[in-house]
C-alpha positions in Angstrom: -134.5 -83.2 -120.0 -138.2 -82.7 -119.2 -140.4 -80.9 -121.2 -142.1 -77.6 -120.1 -145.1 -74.7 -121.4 -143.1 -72.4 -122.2 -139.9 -71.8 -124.4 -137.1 -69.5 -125.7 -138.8 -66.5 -127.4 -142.1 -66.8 -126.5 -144.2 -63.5 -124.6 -144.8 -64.5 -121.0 -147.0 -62.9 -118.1 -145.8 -63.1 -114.6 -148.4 -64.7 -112.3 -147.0 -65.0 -108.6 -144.2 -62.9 -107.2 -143.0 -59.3 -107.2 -143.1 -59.0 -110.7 -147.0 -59.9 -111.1 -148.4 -58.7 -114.0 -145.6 -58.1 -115.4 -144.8 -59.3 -119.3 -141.9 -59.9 -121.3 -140.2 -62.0 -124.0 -138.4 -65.3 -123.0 -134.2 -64.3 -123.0 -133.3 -68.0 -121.7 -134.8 -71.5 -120.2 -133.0 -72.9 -117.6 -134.1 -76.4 -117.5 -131.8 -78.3 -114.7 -133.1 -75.7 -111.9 -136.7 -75.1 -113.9 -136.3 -71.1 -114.4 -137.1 -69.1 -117.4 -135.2 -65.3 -117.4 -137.8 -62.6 -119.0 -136.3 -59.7 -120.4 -136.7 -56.7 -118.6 -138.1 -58.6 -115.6 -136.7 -59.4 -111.7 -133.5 -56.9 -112.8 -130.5 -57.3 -110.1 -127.3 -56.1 -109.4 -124.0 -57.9 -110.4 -121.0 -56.4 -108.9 -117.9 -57.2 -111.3 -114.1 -56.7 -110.5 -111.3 -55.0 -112.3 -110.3 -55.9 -115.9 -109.5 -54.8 -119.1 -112.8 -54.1 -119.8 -113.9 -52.8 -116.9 -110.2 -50.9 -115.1 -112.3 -49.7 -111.7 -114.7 -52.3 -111.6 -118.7 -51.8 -111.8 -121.9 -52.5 -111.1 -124.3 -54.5 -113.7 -127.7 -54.5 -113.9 -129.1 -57.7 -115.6 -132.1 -59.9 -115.5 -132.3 -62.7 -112.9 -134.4 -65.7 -113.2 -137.8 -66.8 -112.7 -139.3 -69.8 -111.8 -140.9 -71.6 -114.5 -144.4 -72.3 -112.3 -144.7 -68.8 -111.9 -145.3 -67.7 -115.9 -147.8 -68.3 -118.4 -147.5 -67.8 -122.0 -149.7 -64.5 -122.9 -152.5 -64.6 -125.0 -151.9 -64.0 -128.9 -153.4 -60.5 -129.7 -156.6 -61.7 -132.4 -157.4 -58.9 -135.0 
């Protein structure tokens, strides 16, 4: 497992990619294909097919991931 500069929980800014700018809390590290997912960030679509929970099927929104190069941990507010 390598180690990386950012972590569960911690407040991120976006730094390269559609969602530049952009800031958010850490939901999840994934460190075998090096992403992070940001909540509220890079949001896609997930179809899902009929079940119990779902009897006609439907369509998900969720956060996708981001790769770890591309955020930096925001600066702590100083008061």
């Amino acid at each position: 497992m390598s180690k990386f500069h950012v972590k569960k929980g911690d407040q991120v800014v976006v730094i390269a990619g559609k969602e530049k700018g952009k800031s958010g809390k850490i939901i999840a590290v994934l460190t075998k294909k090096q992403r992070v997912i940001v909540e509220g960030l890079q949001m896609i679509k997930k179809h899902t097919r009929k079940s119990q929970d779902n009897p006609n099927g439907a369509i998900i929104e969720r956060e996708g991931s981001i790769h770890i190069s591309n955020v930096k941990k925001a600066e702590a507010a100083t008061a």
